[in-house]
C-alpha positions as CSV (number, residue, x, y, z in Angstrom):
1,X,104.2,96.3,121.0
2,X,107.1,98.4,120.5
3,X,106.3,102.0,122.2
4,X,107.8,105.1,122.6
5,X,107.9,106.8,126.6
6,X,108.8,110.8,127.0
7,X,109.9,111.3,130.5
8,X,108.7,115.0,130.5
9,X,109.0,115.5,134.2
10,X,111.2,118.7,133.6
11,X,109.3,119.3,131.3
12,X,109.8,119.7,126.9
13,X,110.4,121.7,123.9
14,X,111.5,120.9,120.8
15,X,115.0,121.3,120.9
16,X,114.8,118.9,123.4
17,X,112.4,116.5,121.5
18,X,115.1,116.5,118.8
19,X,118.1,115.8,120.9
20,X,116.5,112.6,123.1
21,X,115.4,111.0,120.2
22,X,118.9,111.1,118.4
23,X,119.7,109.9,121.3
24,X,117.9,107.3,121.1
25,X,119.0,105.9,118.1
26,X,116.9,107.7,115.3
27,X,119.3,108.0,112.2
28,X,120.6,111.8,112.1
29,X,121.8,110.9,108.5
30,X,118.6,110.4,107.4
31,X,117.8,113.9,109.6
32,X,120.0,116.1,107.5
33,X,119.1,114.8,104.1
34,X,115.9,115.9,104.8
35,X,117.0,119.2,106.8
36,X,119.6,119.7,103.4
37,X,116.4,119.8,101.3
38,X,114.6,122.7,103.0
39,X,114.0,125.9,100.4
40,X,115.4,128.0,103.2
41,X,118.9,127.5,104.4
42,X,120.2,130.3,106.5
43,X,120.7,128.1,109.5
44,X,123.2,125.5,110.9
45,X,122.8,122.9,113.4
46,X,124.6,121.5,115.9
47,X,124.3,117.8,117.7
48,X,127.0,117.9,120.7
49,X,127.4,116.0,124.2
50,X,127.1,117.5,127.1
51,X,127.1,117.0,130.9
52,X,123.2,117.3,133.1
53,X,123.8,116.3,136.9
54,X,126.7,114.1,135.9
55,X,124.6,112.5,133.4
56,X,125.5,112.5,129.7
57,X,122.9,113.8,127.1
58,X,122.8,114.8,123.5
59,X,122.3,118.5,122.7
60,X,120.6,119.6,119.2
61,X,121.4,123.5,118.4
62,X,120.0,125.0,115.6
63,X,122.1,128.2,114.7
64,X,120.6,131.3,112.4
65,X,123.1,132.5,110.0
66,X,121.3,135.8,109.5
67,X,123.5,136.6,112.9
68,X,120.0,136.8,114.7
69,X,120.6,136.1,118.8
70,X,118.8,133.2,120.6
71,X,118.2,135.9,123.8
72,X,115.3,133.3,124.9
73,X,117.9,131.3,126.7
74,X,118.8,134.7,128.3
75,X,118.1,133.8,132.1
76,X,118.4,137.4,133.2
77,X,116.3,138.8,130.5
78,X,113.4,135.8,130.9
79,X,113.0,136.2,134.4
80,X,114.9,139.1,135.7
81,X,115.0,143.4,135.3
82,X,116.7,143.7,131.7
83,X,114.9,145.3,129.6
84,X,117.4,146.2,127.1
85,X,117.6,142.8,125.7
86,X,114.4,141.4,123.3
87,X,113.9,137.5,122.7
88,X,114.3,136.3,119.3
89,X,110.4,136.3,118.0
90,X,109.3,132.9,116.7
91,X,105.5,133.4,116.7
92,X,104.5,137.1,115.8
93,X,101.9,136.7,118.6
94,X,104.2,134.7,121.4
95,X,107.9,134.2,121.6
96,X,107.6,130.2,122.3
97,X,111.4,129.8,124.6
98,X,113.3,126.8,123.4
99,X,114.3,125.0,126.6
100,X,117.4,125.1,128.7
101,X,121.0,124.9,129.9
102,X,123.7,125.4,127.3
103,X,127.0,123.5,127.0
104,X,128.8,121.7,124.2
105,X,131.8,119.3,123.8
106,X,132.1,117.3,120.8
107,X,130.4,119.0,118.8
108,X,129.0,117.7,115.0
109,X,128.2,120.1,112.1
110,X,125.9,119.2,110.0
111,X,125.5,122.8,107.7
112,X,121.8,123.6,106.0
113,X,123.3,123.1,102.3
114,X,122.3,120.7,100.0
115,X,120.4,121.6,96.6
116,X,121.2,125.2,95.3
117,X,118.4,128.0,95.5
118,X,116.7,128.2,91.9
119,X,118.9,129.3,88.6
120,X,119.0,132.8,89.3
121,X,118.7,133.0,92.8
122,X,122.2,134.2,94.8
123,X,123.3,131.5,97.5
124,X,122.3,132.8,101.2
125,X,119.8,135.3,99.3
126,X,115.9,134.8,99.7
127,X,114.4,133.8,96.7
128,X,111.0,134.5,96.4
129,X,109.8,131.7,94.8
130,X,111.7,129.4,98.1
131,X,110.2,132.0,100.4
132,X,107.0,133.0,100.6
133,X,106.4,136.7,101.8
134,X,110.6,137.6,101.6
135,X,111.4,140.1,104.5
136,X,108.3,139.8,106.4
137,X,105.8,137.1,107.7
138,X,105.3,134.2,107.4
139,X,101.8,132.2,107.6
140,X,100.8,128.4,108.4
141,X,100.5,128.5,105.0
142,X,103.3,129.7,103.6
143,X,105.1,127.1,106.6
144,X,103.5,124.3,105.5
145,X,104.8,124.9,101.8
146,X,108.2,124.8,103.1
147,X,107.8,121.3,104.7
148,X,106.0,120.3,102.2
149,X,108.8,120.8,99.3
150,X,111.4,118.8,101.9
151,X,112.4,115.3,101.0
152,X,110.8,113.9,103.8
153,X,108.3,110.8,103.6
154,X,104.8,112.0,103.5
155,X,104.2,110.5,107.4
156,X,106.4,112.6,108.4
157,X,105.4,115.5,106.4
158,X,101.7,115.0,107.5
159,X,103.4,114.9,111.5
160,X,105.2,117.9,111.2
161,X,102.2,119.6,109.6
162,X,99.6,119.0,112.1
163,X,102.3,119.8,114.9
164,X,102.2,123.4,113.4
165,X,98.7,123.6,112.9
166,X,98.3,122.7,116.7
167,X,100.7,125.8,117.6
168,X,98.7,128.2,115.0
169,X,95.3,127.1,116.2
170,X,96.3,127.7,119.8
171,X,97.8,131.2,119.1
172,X,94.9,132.1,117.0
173,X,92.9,131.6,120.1
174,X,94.9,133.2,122.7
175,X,94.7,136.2,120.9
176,X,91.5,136.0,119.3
177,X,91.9,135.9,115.3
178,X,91.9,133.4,112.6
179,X,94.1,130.7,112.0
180,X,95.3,132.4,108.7
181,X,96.0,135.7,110.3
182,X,98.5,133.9,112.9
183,X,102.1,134.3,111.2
184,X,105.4,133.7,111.8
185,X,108.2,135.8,112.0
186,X,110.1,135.4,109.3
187,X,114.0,134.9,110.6
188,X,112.6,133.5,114.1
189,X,110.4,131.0,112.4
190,X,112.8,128.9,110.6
191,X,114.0,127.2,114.0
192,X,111.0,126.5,114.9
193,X,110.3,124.6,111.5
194,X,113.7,122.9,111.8
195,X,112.6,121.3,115.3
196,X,109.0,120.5,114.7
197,X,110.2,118.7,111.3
198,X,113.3,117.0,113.1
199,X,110.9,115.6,115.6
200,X,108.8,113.9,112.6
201,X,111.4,112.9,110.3
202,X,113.0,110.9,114.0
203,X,109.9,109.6,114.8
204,X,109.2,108.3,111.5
205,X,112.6,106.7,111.6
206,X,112.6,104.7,114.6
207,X,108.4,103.4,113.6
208,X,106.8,103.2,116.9
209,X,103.8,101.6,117.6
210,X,102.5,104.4,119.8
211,X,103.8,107.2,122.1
212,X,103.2,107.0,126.1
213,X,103.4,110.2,128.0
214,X,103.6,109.2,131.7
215,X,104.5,112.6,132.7
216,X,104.0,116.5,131.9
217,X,105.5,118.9,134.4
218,X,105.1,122.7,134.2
219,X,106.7,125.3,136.5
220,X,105.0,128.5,137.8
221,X,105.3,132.0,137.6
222,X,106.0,134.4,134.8
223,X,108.2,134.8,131.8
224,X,109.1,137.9,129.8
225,X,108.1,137.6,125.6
226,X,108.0,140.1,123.7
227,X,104.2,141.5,124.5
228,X,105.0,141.6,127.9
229,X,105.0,139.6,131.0
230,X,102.7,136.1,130.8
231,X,101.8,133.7,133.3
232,X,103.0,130.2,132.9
233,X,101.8,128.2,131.2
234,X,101.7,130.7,128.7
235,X,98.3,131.1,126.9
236,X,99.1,129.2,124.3
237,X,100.3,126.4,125.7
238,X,97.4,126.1,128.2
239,X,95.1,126.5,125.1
240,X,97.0,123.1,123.9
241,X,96.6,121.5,126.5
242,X,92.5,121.7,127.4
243,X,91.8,121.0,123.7
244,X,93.6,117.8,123.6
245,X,93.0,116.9,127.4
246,X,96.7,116.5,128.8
247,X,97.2,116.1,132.4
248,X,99.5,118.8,133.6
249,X,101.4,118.3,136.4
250,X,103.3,121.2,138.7
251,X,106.8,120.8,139.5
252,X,108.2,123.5,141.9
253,X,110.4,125.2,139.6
254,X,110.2,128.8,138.9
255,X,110.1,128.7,134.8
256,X,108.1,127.9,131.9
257,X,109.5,124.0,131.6
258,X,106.8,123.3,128.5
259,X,107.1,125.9,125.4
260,X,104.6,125.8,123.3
261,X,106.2,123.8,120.5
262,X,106.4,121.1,123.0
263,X,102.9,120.7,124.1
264,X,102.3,120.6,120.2
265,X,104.4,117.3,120.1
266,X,103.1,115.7,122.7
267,X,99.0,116.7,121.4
268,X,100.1,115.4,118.0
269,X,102.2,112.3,119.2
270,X,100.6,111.2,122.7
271,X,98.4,107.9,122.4
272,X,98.5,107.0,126.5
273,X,99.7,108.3,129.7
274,X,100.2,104.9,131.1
275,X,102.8,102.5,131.1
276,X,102.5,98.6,130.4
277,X,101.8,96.5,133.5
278,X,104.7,94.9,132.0
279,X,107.9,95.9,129.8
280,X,111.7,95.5,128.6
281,X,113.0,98.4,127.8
282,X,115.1,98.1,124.6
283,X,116.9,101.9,124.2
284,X,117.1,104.8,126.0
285,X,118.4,107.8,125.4
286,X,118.8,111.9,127.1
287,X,117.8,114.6,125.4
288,X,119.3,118.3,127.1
289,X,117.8,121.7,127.2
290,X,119.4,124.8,127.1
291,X,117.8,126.7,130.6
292,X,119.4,126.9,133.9
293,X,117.1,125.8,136.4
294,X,116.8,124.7,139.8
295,X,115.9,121.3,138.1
296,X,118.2,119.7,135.4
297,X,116.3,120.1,132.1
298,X,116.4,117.2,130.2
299,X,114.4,114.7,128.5
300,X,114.0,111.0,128.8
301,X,112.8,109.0,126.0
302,X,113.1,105.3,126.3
303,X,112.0,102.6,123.6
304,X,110.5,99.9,125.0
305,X,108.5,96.8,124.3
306,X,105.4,95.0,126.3
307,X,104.7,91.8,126.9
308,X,101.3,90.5,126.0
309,X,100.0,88.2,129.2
310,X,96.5,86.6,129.5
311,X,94.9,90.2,131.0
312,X,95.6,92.1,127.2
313,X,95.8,95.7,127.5
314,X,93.1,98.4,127.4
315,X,90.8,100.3,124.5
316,X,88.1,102.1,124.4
317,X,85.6,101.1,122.1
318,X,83.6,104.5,121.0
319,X,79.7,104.0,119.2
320,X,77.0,106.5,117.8
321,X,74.3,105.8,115.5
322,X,74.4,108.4,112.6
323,X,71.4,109.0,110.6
324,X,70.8,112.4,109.2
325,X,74.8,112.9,107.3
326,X,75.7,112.2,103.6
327,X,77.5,109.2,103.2
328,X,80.5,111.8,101.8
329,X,80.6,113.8,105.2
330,X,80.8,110.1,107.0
331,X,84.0,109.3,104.7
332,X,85.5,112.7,105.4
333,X,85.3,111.7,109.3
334,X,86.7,108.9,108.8
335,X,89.6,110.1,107.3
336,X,89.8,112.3,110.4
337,X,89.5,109.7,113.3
338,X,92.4,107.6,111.9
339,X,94.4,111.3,111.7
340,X,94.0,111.5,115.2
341,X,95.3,108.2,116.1
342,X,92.6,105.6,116.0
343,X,93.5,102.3,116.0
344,X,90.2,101.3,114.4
345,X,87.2,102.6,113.1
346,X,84.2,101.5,110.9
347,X,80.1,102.0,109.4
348,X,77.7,99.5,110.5
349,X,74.3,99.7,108.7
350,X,71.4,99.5,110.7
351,X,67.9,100.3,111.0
352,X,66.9,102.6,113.8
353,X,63.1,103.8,115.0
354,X,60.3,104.3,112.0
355,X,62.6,102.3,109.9
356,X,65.4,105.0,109.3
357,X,68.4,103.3,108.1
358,X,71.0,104.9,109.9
359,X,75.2,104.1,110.2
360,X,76.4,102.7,113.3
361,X,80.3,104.2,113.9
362,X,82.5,102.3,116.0
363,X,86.1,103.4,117.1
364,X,88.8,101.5,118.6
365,X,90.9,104.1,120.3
366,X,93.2,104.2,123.4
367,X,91.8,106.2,126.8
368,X,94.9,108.8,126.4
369,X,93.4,109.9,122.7
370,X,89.5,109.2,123.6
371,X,88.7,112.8,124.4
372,X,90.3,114.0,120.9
373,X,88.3,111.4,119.1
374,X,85.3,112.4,120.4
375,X,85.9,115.9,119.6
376,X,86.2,114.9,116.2
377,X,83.5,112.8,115.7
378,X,80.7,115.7,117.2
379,X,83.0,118.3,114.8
380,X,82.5,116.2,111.3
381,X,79.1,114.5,112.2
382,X,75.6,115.3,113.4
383,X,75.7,113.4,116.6
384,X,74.8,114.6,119.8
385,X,76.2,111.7,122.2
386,X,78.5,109.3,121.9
387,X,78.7,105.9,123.9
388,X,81.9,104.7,125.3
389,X,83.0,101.1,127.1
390,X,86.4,100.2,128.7
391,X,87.9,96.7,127.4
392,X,90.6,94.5,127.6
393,X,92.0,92.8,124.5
394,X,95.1,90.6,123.7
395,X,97.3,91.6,121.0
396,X,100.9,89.4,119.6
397,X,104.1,91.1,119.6
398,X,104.8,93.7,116.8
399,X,108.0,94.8,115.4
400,X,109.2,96.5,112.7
401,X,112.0,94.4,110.3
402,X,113.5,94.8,106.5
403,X,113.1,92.4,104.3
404,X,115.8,92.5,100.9
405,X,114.3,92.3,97.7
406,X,115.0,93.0,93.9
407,X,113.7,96.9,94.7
408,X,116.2,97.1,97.5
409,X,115.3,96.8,101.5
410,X,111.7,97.0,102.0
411,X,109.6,97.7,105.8
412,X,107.5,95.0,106.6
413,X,105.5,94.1,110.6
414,X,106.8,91.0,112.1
415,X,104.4,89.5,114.5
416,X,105.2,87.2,117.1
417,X,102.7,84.4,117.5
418,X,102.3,82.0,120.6
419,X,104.4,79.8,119.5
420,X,106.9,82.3,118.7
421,X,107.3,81.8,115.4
422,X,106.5,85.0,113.1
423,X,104.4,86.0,110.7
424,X,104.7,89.1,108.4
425,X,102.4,91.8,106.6
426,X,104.3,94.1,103.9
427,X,103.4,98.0,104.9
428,X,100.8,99.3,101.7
429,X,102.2,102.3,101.1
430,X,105.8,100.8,100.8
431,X,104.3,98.4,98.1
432,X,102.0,100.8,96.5
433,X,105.2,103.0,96.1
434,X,106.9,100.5,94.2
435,X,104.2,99.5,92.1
436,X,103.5,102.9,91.3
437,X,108.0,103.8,90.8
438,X,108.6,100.3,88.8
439,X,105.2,100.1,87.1
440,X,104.6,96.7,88.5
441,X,101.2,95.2,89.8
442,X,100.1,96.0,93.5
443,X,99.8,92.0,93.8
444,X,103.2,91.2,92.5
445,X,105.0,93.2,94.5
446,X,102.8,92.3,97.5
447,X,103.9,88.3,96.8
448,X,107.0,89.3,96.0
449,X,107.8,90.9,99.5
450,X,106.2,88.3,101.6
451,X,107.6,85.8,99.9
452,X,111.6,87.0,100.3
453,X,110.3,87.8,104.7
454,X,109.1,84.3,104.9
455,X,112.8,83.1,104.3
């Protein structure tokens, strides 16, 4: 089981996100293709090394070229009597802060170029076809259009969409509208879309099996936005965190360590808060922020792999019996329990009381998602209870590994047996790309792959 583990005892954002998993390994080439092919460009990043209590740590920058200032990292402003200054609005509705302390040595450029704006569109110009609602707002909608014309796989797509959607629904709430009246500032906006897609495309690149969050730490207090004076955890982020359960924990630091951008990640990306009984860890890597505090802000993300003993690890195995919904409305919850992580799920006929046939559902699901599953599961269906049960199970070894073939290097799951020798399953959506590019049969290509990872 290879795993992901964000050390977010000072806490996250998505700046931060970004930098610990470059850090870790995550291919930043891969990063700015992706970051090249975004309709808007007026930005530059920056991935530099820089110094946290002696201890070295990337730093990802994301610069405006509209000449817009990043007050939010304003100490004096955030937390202290000048009111002159204004924070750079990212959410019309909340200014979410990008995290911490700011140094930079080293630094790498990697410019927001690539393909040219359309035929008659001037370079460094909005176009209005590339961006929707030109010198004014932008909503969820209009965002996800943007991410969605990217080069980026559709995983990674789908990751940075529903990290968005997380932010919008919590705003919507906090301020009591609809999700599509939430919008975005237009020039403030286009970090936040750089981080929140960074964060998928990396994650998609170094294919974990899941995502443990051990730790959550907030500070206390207030900070200044651009409404006023909040309490931390702002509203949005506390919103985010009682709708997908996480476990807050207070660190005494006066400062808002979690932005709202990072509780999104860790909603969309969290399947446990618990560590393995026992693990190696493989990588690690330190992500900085870009806030002075009395604690050093960074992020620790570490990949690491568990060994499977006689005891297993845990699931939880969630059941309902289902007997008033179409069989349509049952497929459509499907579709939405494995989007929120489950590791299994199935329909059982069965016959209930009076003969009724009815569907049994069963989820396989890990304790850290359980409360969002369930959520989803009284949403899409009729239910009004759900049964739960704690269990142990014993699972092999996974890891991902490329296997050459006549379509070039393809991602396949190596499992570990026993006797350690391995056995391989091609990933579908690879192969069904392939079939569907080279106009081959699904089959073929499937014997084709396995065949060429057997050797």
């Amino acid at each position: 089981m290879r795993s992901l583990v964000l050390d977010c005892s000072s806490g996250i954002s998505g700046d931060m996100t970004v930098a610990a998993l470059i850090d870790l390994g995550a291919d930043a080439s891969k990063l700015k293709a992706v970051l090249d092919s975004l309709p808007d460009r007026q930005f530059e990043i920056k991935i530099s090394r820089v110094k946290k209590s002696a201890l070295d740590a990337c730093n990802f920058s994301v610069l405006l070229k509209n000449g817009e200032p990043h007050s939010d990292h304003d100490m004096q402003y955030l937390f202290g009597q000048d009111s002159a200054q204004k924070p750079t609005e990212t959410f019309h509705v909340h200014a979410p802060a990008r995290a911490h302390d700011h140094e930079h040595d080293h630094e790498e450029h990697l410019r927001g170029h690539g393909h040219e704006h359309e035929a008659n569109a001037v370079p460094g110009e909005h176009s209005h076809h590339d961006l929707p609602h030109a010198h004014g707002h932008r909503h969820l909608t209009d965002v996800l259009a943007l991410i969605a014309r990217t080069c980026a796989t559709e995983k990674a797509k789908a990751l940075a969409a529903k990290i968005f959607t997380i932010i919008a629904e919590a705003e919507a709430k906090a301020h009591g509208v609809t999700i599509d009246e939430v919008h975005f500032h237009e020039v403030g906006a286009l970090d936040s879309i750089i981080d929140i897609l960074s964060v998928a495309v990396l994650l998609d690149d170094l294919k974990v099996d899941e995502v443990i969050v051990p730790s959550l730490c907030e500070g206390h207090g207030q900070i200044r936005c651009q409404h006023g004076v909040l309490p931390i955890p702002v509203p949005a982020v506390a919103h985010i965190a009682a709708q997908y359960g996480l476990t807050l924990s207070p660190a005494p630091v006066y400062g808002e360590l979690i932005t709202p951008t990072g509780a999104a990640i860790v909603a969309a990306v969290k399947t446990s808060d618990s560590l393995p009984e026992r693990y190696v860890i493989k990588q690690t890597g330190f992500g900085a922020g870009k806030r002075e505090y009395s604690r050093p802000s960074l992020l620790r993300a570490m990949i690491i792999e568990s060994e499977t003993d006689i005891e297993g690890d845990r699931v939880v195995k969630l059941e309902t019996n289902i007997d008033d919904t179409t069989p349509e409305i049952l497929g459509y919850a499907l579709e939405k329990i494995y989007a929120e992580g489950a590791l299994e799920a199935w329909f059982t006929p069965v016959f209930m009381k009076k003969g009724r046939p009815a569907y049994l559902l069963t989820v396989l699901t890990s304790e850290g998602l359980r409360r969002n599953i369930e959520n989803v599961i009284f949403r899409e269906t009729t239910t009004i209870g759900i049964r739960r049960t704690t269990m142990r199970r014993t699972t092999l070894v996974r890891r991902p590994a490329s296997v050459q073939t006549p379509w070039g290097a393809v991602e396949v799951k190596e499992c570990i047996l026993p006797d350690g020798s391995s056995r391989f399953y091609p990933e579908y959506e690879t192969l069904k790309q392939i079939a569907s590019d080279k106009g081959l049969a699904l089959r073929d290509v499937y014997e084709a792959v396995l065949k060429n990872a057997q050797r």
